[in-house]
N, C-alpha and C positions, 0 to 999 in steps of 0.2 A: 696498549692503545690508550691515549688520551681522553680525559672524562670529554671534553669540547668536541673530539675527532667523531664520537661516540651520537652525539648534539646534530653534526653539518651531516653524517651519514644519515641519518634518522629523515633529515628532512630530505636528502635525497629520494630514499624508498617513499618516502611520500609523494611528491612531484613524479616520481616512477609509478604510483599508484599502485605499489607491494606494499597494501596497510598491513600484513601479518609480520614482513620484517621491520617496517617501523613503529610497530607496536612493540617486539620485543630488543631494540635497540634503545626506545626510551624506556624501557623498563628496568634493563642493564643503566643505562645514565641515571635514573632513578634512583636505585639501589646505592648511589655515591652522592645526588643530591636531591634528597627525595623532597625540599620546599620548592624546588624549581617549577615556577608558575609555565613558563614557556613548555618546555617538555611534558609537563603534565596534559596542555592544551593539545599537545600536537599528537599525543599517545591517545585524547580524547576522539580527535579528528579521524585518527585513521580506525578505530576501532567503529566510531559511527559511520567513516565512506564503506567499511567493510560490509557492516551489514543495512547500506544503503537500499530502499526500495522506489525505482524511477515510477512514478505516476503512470506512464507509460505500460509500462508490465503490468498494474491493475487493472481490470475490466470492468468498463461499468455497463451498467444492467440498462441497457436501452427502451427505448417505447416498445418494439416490440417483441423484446422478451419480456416485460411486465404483462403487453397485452395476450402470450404465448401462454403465460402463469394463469393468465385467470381463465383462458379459456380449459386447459386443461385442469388447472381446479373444479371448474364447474362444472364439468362433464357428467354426467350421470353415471352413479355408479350401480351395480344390480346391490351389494349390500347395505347400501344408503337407503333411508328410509323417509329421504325429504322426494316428492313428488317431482318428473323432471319441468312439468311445468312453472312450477314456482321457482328452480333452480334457473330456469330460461331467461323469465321473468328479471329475477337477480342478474345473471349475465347481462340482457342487456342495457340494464340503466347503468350497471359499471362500464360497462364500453362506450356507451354513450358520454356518458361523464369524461373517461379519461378521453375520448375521441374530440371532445368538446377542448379540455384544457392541453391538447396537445394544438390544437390550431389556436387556439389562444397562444400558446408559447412561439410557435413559429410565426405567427402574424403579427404578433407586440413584439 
């Protein structure tokens, strides 16, 4: 096969979105022109689509699972040795607070 045939199949598997055969078809082209800035980008490209991660599939920690966190943080515990009043106390000036800057964010 041709070092070039080697090059147009490469970026096939890529537009086909098989980054693992066009990662090792510019590896093979490689091996014959290893300064070749083109192939080197595109062996780059498929190895980062591969291990691409969509925003989407991340979750983020919403208002109320932060506000879910600190209520069960605060909870009283029997081997806790802070008073549950005081722990109360503390819960609800955080709630208060975050309750506060979340209508702040939705109303601004």
């Amino acid at each position: 096969m041709e070092v070039a045939d080697l090059f147009v199949m490469a970026m096939s598997r890529y537009k086909r979105q098989k980054y693992d055969e066009c990662a090792t078809l510019c590896t093979e082209f490689l091996q014959q022109n290893p300064r070749d800035q083109a192939a080197w980008l595109l062996k780059c490209r498929a190895l980062t689509q591969k291990s691409w991660v969509d925003d989407l599939e991340i979750q983020e920690e919403g208002v109320a699972d932060l506000l879910m966190g600190l209520i069960v943080n605060s909870k009283y515990r029997r081997e806790c040795s802070v008073k549950c009043s005081k722990t109360r106390n503390i819960f609800r000036e955080t709630l208060n607070r975050s309750t506060e800057r979340y209508r702040d964010f939705t109303n601004g």
